[in-house]
N, C-alpha and C positions, 0 to 999 in steps of 0.2 A: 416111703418118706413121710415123714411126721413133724408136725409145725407147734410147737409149745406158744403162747404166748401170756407173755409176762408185765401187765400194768405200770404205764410210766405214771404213778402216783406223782404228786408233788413237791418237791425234795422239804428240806426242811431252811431253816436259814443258815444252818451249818453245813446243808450241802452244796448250797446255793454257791458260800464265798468257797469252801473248796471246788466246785467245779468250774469256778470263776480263775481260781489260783491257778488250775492245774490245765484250762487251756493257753491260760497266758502264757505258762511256764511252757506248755509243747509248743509252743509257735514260735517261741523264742531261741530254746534248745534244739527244734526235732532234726533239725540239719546236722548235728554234730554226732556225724554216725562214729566219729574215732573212739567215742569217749566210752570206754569199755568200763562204766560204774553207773550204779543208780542212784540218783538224790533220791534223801531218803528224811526221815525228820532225824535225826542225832547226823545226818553226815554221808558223806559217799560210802556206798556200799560195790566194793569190788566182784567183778562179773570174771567167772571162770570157763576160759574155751576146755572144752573133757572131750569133743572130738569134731577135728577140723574137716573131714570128711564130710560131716553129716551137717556143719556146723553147728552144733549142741553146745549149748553153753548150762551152766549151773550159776545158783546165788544164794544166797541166803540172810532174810531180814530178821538180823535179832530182836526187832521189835514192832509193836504196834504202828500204824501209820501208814501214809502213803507214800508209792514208792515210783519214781519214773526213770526209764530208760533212756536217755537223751537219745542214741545212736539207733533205736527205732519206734518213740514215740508213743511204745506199751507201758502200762502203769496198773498198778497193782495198790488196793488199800487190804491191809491185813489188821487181823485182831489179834497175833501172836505170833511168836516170831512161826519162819515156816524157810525150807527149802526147794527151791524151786528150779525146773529144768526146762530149759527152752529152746526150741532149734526154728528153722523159716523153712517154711514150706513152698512147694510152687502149684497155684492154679492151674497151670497145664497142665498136671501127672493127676489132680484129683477131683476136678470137675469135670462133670457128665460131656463130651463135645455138643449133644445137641443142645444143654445150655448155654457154653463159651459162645457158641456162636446163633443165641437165640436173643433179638432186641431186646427184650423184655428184661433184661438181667443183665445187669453190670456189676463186675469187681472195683471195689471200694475200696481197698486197702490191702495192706501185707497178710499171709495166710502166715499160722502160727502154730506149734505144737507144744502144748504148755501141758506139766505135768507137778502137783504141790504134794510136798508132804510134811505135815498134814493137811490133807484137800479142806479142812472147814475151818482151818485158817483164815484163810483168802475171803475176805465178804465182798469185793466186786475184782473185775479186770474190765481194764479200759485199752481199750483196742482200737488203734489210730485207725483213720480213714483220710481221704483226700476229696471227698465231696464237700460243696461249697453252700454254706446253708443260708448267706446274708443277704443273696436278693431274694430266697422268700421263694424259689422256684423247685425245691425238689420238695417233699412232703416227705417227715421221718418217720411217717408208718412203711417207707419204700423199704427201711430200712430192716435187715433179717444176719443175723449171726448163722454162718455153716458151719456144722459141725460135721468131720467126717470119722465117721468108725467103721468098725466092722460091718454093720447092717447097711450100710451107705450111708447120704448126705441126710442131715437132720436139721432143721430150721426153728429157728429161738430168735423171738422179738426181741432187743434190747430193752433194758429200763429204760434209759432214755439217751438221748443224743446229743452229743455237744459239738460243738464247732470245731471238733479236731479230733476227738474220738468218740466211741460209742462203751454207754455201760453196759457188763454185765454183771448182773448180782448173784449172789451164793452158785457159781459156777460150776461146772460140773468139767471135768479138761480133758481134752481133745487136740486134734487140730482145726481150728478154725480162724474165720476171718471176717469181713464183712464182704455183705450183698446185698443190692440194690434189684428188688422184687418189683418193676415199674407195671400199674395196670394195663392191661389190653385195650391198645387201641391207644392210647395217650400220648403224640406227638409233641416233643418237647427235645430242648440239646441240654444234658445234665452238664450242669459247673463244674468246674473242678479247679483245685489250685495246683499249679505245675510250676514244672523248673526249666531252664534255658541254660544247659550245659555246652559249652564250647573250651574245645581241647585244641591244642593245636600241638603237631609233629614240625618238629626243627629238620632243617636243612640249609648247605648252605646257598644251594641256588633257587631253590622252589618250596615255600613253608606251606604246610597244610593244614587246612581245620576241619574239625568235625563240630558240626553243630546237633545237638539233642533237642528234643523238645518234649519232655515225658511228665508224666504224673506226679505231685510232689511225696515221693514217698525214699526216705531215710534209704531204708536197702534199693531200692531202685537206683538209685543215685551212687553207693558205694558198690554195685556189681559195677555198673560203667566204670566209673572210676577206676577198677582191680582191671577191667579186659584191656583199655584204654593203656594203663600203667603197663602193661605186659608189652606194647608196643612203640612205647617211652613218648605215650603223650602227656603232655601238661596241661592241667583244667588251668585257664583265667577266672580268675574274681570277675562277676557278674551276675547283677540285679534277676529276680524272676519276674515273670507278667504280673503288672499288677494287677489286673484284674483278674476276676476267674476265668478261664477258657471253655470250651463248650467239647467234649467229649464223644467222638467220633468225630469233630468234624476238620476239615481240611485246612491248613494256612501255608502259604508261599512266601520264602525266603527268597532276598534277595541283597545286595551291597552298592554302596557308591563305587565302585570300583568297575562295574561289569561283569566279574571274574565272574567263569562259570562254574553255577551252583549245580551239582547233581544229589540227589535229584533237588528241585527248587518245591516240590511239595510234599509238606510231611503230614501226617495225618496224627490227632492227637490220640492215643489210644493204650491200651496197657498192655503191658508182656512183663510175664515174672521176671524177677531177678535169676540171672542163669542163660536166662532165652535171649536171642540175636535183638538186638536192639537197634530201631530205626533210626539213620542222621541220614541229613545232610553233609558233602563235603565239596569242596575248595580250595584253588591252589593260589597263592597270593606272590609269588615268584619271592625278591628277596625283601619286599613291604618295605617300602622306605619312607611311604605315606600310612596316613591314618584309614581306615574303613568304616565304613558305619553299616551295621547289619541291622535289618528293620523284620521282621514277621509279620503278616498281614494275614486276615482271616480269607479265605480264597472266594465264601461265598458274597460279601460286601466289601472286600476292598477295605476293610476295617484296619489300621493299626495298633496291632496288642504289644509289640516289645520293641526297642530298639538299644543297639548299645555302640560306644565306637571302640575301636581295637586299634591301639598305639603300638609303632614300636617299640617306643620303654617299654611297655606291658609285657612285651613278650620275655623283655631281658629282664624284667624285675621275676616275673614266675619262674625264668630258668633257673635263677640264684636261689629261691626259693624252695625249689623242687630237691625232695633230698635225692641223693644218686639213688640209681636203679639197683635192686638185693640183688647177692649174689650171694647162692649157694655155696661157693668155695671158699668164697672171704668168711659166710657162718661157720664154717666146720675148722678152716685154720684159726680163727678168733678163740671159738669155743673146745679147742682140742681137750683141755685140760678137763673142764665140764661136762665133755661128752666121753672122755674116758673114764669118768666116774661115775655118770649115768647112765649110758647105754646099756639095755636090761639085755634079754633073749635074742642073737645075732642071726638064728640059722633066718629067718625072712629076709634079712640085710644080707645077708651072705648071697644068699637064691639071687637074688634082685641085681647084685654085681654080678653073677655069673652068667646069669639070661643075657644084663645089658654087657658082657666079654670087657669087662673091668677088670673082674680076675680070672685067674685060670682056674681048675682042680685043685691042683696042686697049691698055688696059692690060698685056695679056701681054706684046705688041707691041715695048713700051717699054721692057722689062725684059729682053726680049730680044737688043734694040740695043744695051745697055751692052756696053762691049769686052773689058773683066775679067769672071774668074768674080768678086771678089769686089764690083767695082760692079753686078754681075749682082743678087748677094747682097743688098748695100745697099738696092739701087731697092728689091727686092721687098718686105725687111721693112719701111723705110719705107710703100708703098704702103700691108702689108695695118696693120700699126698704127693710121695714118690712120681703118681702115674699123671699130675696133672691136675690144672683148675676143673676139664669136660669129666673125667673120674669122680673127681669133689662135686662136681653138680651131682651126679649121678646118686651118691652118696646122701648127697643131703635131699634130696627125692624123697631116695628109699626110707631115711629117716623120719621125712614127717609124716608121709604114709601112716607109717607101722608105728610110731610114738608120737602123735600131732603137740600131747599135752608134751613132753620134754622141750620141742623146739619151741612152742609159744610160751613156754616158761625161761628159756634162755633168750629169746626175744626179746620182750619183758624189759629183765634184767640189762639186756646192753643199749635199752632204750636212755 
């Protein structure tokens, strides 16, 4: 392991108002993980998913300037235009465990695999973090970029640190992230600014919520959101702590109502995006009164959040909420689209036939067609035939094996 470090010289006055512009601008946007384009100076620049698997995205800035990512916070100043390639990584799969779970070190922010062509393009990346810098309590010498390569973990001082991200200059790309290198022996609760996520599942005689309490970080926030959606919960609008919160330490949920909270204490702490994520939850029967949810900090009795939850609220989100996707409604919608783009079948084919969608024989016959696109035809005809559970099935196999066709036909029916 090998530690480079890099002189926070003194910016200039034109770095000064751009690092000024460019935190305001993240604090204000870094929540709006939907927004698949970067501000850019001439204008949004559109952000391309190349594979949903890995989620890898591509971009590319035709020109000079600085560029941010609202939907995770990263930002990028280039000297010429440059093409660039970015996927999210997870601390768990690339940090050491006797570090993850060593005091001394805390994860900071989103991990990243960033790759530029041309790499000397790029004169800084500025890489979001979630440490809280305005009472003056953490010290930004803590602060160390990990780079992880072949040879292992690699540690680079930042240029310097700003209230929402960290710079690095003439970068060299990797995957990395930010890290909080705290001295030995130095007892203290690091800040951080965080979010207060609260979903709630409909029913009609018992509604439930799940309450979050996590790290304010873009992708953290839209993994819940995707696990959450999967089990048709609806996030409420709702305030985060205003203050900063104190990292590792404990705070107990509680309601005007009594209802029991399981568990009633969460613990503030970080897990990547992907990883099981800790709530709270509650069952609120058919709510026909208001609540008021409060968070207190467990070791003083402190109050850091509160908020109330109406019943309009719940039926203002539901109308809001768009319906839950369905794989079968994409593939009946997009029939005509996917008969003309559907490239190489035989992986599509395997995949119905493992999951007994089709027979042999059926494959057989879709095989025979002499065009790709009568190829195309038979099939989707076929699986239609068998069913909307066929059509999920179908449209599985499809983003799998083509992630970019369907998030381009996505897109388009947006």
């Amino acid at each position: 392991m090998s530690s480079i470090f890099i002189s926070g010289a003194v910016s200039s006055e034109e770095d000064k108002i751009t690092s000024c512009f460019a935190a305001k601008l993240c604090f204000e946007v870094k929540q709006d993980y939907t927004n698949h384009q970067f501000l850019g100076p001439e204008g949004n620049v559109d952000v391309e998913l190349i594979d949903k698997s890995t989620n890898r995205y591509s971009v590319r800035f035709p020109t000079a300037g600085w560029y941010l990512w609202p939907a995770t916070g990263l930002g990028f100043l280039v000297r010429d235009a440059v093409t660039l390639t970015i996927a999210f990584g997870s601390w768990s799969q690339h940090l050491a465990l006797d570090l993850q779970h060593h005091e001394q070190w805390l994860v900071g922010g989103p991990l990243f695999d960033v790759t530029a062509v041309p790499e000397e393009a790029v004169s800084e990346i500025h890489l979001p973090h979630f440490i809280s810098l305005q009472a003056g309590e953490v010290d930004v010498s803590w602060f160390l970029i990990a780079h992880f390569k072949d040879e292992g973990m690699v540690l680079e001082h930042p240029a310097r640190v700003e209230p929402f991200y960290a710079v690095l200059e003439k970068p060299s790309f990797s995957l990395m992230g930010i890290l909080l290198r705290i001295a030995s022996g130095t007892c203290l609760s690091i800040p951080i600014t965080s979010n207060t996520l609260i979903y709630y599942h409909p029913h009609p005689e018992d509604i439930k919520f799940h309450l979050y309490l996590v790290p304010s970080d873009a992708l953290l926030t839209k993994a819940i959101d995707d696990e959450e959606d999967r089990f048709h919960g609806v996030r409420l609008q709702t305030s985060p702590p205003m203050e900063p919160l104190n990292f590792g330490s404990s705070y107990i949920v509680s309601n005007s109502a009594n209802l029991k909270v399981m568990p009633k204490e969460l613990k503030l702490s970080y897990r990547s995006p992907g990883e099981i994520q800790h709530f709270s939850k509650f069952y609120a029967g058919q709510m026909k009164e208001p609540i008021q949810l409060e968070i207190t900090e467990k070791r003083h009795g402190t109050l850091v959040w509160d908020t109330e939850v109406k019943p309009v609220d719940l039926q203002l989100a539901a109308a809001s909420a768009p319906p839950p996707f369905s794989g079968a409604a994409f593939v009946k919608e997009n029939h005509r689209q996917l008969q003309v783009r559907m490239g190489d079948l035989k992986g599509v084919l395997d995949d119905l036939q493992d999951n007994e969608v089709l027979t042999e024989n059926e494959k057989e016959l879709v095989e025979q067609e002499k065009t790709r696109q009568s190829k195309n035809e038979a099939l989707l005809s076929m699986v239609e035939k068998k069913g909307d559970l066929a059509l999920d099935v179908l449209f599985r196999s499809i983003s799998e094996r083509d992630p970019y066709l369907v998030s381009y036909l996505r897109q388009q029916n947006l």
